[in-house]
C-alpha positions in Angstrom: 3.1 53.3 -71.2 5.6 55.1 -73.4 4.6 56.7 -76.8 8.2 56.8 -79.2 7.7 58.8 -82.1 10.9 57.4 -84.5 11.4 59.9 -88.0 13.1 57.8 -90.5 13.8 58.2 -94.2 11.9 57.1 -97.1 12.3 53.4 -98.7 14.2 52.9 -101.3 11.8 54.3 -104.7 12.2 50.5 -105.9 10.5 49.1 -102.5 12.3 47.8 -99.3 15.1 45.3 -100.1 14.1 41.0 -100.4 17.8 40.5 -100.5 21.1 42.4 -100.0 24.8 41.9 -101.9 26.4 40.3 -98.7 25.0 37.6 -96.6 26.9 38.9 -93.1 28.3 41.7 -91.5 32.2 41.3 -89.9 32.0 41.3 -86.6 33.1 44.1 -84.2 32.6 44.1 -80.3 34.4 47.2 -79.6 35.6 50.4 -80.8 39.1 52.3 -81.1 40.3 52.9 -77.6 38.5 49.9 -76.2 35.2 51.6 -75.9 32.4 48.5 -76.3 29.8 48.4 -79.1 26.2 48.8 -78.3 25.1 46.1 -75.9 21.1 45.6 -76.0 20.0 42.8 -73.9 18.2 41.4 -77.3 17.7 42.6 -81.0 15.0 41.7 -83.6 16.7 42.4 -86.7 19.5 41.1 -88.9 22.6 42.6 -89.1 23.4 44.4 -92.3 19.9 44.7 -93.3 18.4 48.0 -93.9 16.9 49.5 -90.4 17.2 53.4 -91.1 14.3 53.7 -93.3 10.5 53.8 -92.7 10.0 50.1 -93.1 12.9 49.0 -91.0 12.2 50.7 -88.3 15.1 50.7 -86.6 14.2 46.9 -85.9 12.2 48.4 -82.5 8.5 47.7 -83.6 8.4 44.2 -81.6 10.1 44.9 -78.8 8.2 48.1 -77.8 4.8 46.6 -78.6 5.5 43.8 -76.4 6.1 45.8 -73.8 3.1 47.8 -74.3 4.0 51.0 -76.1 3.4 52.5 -78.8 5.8 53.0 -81.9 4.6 55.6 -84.4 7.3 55.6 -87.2 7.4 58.2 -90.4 9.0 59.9 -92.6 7.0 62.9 -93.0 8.8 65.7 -90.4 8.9 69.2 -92.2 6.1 71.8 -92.0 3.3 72.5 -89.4 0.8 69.8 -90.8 3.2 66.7 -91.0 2.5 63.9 -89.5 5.8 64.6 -86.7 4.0 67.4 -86.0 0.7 66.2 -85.4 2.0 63.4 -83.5 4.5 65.0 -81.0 2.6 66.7 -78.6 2.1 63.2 -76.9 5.3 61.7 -77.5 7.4 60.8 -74.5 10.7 59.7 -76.7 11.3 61.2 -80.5 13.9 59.3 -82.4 15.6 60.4 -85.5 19.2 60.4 -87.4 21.0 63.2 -88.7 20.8 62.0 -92.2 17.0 62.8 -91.9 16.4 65.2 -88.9 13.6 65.7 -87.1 14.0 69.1 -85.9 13.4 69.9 -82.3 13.5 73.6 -82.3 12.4 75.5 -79.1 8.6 75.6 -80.4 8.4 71.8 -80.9 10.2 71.1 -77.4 7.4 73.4 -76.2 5.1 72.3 -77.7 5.6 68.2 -76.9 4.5 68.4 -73.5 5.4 64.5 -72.6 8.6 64.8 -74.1 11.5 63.2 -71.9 13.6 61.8 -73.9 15.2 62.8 -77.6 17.5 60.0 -79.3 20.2 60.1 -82.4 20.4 57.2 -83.3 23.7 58.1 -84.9 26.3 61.0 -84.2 25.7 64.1 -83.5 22.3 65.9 -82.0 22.6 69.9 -83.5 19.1 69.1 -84.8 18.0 69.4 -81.4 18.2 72.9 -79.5 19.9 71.7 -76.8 19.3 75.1 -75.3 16.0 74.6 -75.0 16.2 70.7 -74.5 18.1 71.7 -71.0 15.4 74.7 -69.8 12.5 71.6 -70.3 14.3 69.0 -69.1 14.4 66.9 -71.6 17.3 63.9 -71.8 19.3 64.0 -75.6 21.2 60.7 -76.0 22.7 59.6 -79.2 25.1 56.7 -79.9 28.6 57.6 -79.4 30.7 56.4 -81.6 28.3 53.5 -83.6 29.8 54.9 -87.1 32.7 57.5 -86.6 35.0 55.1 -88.5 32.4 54.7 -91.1 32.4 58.7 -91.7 36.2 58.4 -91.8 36.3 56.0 -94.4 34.2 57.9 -96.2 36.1 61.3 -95.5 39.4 59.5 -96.9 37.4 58.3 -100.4 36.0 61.5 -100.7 39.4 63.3 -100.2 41.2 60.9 -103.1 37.7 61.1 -105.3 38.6 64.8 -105.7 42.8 64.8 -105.6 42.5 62.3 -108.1 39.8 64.0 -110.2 37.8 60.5 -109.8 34.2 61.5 -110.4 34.6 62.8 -114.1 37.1 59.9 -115.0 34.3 57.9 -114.0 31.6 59.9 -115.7 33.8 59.2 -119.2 33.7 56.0 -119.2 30.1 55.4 -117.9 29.4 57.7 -121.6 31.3 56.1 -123.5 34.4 58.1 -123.9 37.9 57.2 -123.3 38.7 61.3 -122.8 42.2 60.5 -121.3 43.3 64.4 -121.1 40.4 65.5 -120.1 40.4 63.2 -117.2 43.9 63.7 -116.0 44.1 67.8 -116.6 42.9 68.1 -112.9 44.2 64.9 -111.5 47.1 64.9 -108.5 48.7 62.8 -106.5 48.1 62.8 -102.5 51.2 61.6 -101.7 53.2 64.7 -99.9 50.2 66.8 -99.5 49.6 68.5 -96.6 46.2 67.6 -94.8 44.7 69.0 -91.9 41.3 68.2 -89.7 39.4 70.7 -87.8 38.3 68.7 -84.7 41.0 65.4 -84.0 37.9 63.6 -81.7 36.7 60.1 -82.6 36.7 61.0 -86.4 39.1 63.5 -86.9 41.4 60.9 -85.1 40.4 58.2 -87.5 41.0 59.6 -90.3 44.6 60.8 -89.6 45.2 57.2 -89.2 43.8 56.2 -92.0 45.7 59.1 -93.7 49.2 58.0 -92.4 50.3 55.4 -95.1 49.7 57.7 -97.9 52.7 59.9 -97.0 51.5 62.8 -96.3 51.8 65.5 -93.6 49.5 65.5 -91.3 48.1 69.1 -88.9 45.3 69.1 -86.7 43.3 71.5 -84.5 41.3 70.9 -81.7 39.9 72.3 -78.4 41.5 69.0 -76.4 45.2 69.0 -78.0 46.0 65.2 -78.1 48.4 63.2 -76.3 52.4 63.9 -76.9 53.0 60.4 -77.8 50.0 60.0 -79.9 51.6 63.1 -82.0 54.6 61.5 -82.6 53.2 58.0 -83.5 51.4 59.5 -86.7 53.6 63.1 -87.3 51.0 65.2 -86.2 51.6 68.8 -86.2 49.2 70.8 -83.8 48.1 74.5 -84.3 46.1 76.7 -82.0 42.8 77.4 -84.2 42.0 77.1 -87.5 42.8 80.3 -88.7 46.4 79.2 -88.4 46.0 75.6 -89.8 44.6 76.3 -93.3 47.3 78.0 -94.7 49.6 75.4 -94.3 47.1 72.5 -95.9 46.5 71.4 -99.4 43.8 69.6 -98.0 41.6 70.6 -95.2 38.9 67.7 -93.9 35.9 69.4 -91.2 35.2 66.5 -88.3 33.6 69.0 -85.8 30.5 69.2 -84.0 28.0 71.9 -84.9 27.6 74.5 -81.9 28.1 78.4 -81.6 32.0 78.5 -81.9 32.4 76.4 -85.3 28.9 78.1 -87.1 29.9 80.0 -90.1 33.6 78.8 -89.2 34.2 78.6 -93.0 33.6 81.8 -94.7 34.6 83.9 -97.4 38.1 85.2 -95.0 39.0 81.8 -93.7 38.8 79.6 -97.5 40.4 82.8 -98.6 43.3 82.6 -96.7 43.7 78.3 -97.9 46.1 77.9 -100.3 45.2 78.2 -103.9 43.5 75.1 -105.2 43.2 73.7 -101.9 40.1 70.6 -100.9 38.1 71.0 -98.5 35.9 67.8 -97.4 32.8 68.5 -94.3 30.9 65.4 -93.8 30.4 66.9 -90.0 27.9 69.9 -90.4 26.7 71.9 -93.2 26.0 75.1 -91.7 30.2 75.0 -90.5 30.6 76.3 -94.0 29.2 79.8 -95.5 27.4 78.0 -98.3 27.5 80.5 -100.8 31.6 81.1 -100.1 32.0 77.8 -100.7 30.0 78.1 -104.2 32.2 81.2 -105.2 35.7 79.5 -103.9 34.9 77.0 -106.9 34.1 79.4 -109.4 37.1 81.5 -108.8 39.2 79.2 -108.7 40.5 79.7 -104.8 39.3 75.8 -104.3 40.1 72.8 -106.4 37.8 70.9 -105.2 34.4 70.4 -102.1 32.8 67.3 -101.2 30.8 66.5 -98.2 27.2 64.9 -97.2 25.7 67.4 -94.9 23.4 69.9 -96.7 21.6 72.9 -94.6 18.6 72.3 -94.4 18.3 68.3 -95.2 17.6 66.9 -97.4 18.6 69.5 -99.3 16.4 71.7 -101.8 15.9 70.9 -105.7 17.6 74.7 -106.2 20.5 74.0 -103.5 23.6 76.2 -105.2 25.8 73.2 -103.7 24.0 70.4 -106.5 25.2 72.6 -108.9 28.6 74.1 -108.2 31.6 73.4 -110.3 34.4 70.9 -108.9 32.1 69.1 -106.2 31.8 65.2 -104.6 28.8 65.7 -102.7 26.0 63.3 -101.8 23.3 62.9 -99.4 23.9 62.4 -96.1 25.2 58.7 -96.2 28.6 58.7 -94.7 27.5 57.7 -91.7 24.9 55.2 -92.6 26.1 52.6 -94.2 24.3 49.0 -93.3 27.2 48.5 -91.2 26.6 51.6 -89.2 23.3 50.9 -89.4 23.2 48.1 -87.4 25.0 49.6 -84.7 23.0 52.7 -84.1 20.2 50.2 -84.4 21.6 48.6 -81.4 22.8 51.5 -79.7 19.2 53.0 -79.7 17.6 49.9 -78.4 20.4 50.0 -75.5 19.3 53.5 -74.8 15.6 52.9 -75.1 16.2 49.4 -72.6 18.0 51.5 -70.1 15.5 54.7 -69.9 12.1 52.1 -69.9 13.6 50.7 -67.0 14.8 53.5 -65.5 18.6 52.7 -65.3 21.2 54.5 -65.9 22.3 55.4 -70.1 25.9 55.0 -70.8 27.8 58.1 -70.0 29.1 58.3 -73.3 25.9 58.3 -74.8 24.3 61.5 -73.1 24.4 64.4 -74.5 22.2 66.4 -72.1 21.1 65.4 -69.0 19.3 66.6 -65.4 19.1 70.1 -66.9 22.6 70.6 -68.7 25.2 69.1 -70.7 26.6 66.0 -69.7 28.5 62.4 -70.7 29.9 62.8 -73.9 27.7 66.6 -74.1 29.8 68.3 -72.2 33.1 67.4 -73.8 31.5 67.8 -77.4 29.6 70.9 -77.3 28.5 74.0 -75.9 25.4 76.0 -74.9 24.4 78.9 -76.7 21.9 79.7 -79.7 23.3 78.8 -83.0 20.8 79.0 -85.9 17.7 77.7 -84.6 16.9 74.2 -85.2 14.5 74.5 -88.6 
């Protein structure tokens, strides 16, 4: 019998929801590009509910019990007494989400001696050192796709919250004033910027579409340059790295995975060479961004405007320079985990968890490492090679 050790975050302070603002999810079977959503053979939650905190564990608690293994779900993951800690030496599968990751630096791989299997349930697996993941022979799998469009949404209301100088309009009223100049002194219009994404995969893609209507001009890099005809539907232009797309771009939106080539990508040289008073939105990885360049772009002036959810190391310190600097949207790490996303990685991590307990085959486009290297959707996405160790 298997022993899944799932690290989830907290409840809401308030205590876990008795009812939610919608009764029902819309329903959606299959992705952009035809790719289908998560197909379990069963679930045992409700759609739209909340499944990525301690309590709603993910909606897995029956269905592994019944089966005979054992769930061990927290939220406690940071420091050498927690209770991940104490509990992973033993653990056959860990489970966690980028919004709250349990780290699996090459220590804690060596140290879980059962470990076989490490899941996202979400996008993107940097949390887990897929160097070492590949020497022990351990299978990464996350859920491909399950809220990419949910992070571009969130990319394109982050991008007109700072244009339009939304968050202190809103901060106006909510006190009171009616400060109409003050509101407006740093307010644009998007319409005829130019806006560029570093990385055009699932995301990046989505959010150039999304993008289209407003009328602007779109730019892209990427390793995989995209189809011809698929440049000409939405007037993309295409440029070799970064380092020659950010000049060009009022706006510059970050949709890349986190690996050796795109750590530190963003640093004092590269935002210095972006136009004066450009944006620049990362909801893919912190640490793609030199976070105290960021901080002095702001004050100086050289950018109008950050926002993003990822923080280095998360959640994110009290003292975090990036809570305080001028001229920012950011958040916690929620783009991606809406309750609509939610219950798709839900699902997506039950499929996966289905498939290895029987010893079947996990989607291709799931894995992420796999037989001793990178593999599926892995070896398109990233790249072996130590970046900052896992924390």
């Amino acid at each position: 019998m298997a022993k899944v050790l799932c690290v989830l975050y907290d409840d809401p302070i308030d205590g876990f929801p008795t009812s939610y603002a919608r009764d029902d999810l819309p329903r959606i079977d299959h992705y952009p590009g035809g790719q289908s959503t998560p197909t379990p053979r069963d679930v045992d939650f409700t759609p739209g509910h909340l499944l990525g905190s301690v309590s709603g564990e993910l909606g897995l608690r029956r269905f592994l019990e019944e089966r005979g293994h054992t769930l061990v779900v927290t939220s406690d993951k940071d420091g050498a007494n927690s209770v991940f800690d104490r509990e992973l030496p033993d653990a056959d599968v860990v489970i966690s989400q980028p919004f709250w990751p349990a780290y699996l630096s090459p220590e804690r791989i060596a140290n879980a001696r059962n470990l076989k299997l490490a899941i996202t349930a979400g996008i993107g697996s940097d949390h887990v050192d897929l160097d070492a993941a590949i020497a022990a022979d351990v299978t990464v799998a996350e859920v491909t796709y399950c809220n990419s469009i949910s992070v571009a949404e969130h990319v394109v209301m982050m991008i007109l919250s700072l244009v339009r100088n939304y968050l202190p309009a809103h901060r106006w009223a909510s006190e009171g004033g009616w400060n109409i100049a003050d509101c407006v002194a740093r307010s644009y219009d998007v319409e005829g910027m130019q806006v560029g994404t570093v990385a055009a995969g699932r995301i990046g893609l989505a959010v150039l579409r999304r993008l289209k209507p407003f009328d602007v001009r779109l730019h892209y890099t990427d390793r995989h340059r995209l189809p011809r005809e698929l440049e000409e539907e939405l007037g993309l232009t295409f440029h070799p790295s970064a380092a020659e797309m950010v000049p060009e771009c009022d706006v510059v939106t970050i949709n890349a995975p986190l690996h050796p080539e795109t750590e530190g990508l963003f640093d004092d040289t590269l935002i210095g060479s972006m136009k004066r008073g450009a944006y620049l939105v990362n909801t893919a990885r912190a640490k793609i961004c030199d976070r105290d360049a960021v901080d002095r772009a702001l004050r100086s002036g050289q950018l109008a405007g950050y926002a993003g959810d990822v923080w280095y190391p998360q959640p994110a310190p009290a003292d975090h320079p990036w809570r305080t600097m001028p001229h920012q949207g950011m958040t916690p790490h929620i783009s991606g985990s809406s309750l609509s996303a939610q219950a798709r990685y839900a699902a997506g991590t039950r499929e996966i968890l289905e498939s290895w307990l029987d010893g079947t085959p996990i989607r291709d486009e799931y894995l992420i490492v796999d037989k001793g290297g990178l593999a599926g959707t892995g070896s398109h996405s990233y790249s072996t090679g130590s970046s900052t160790p896992a924390k």
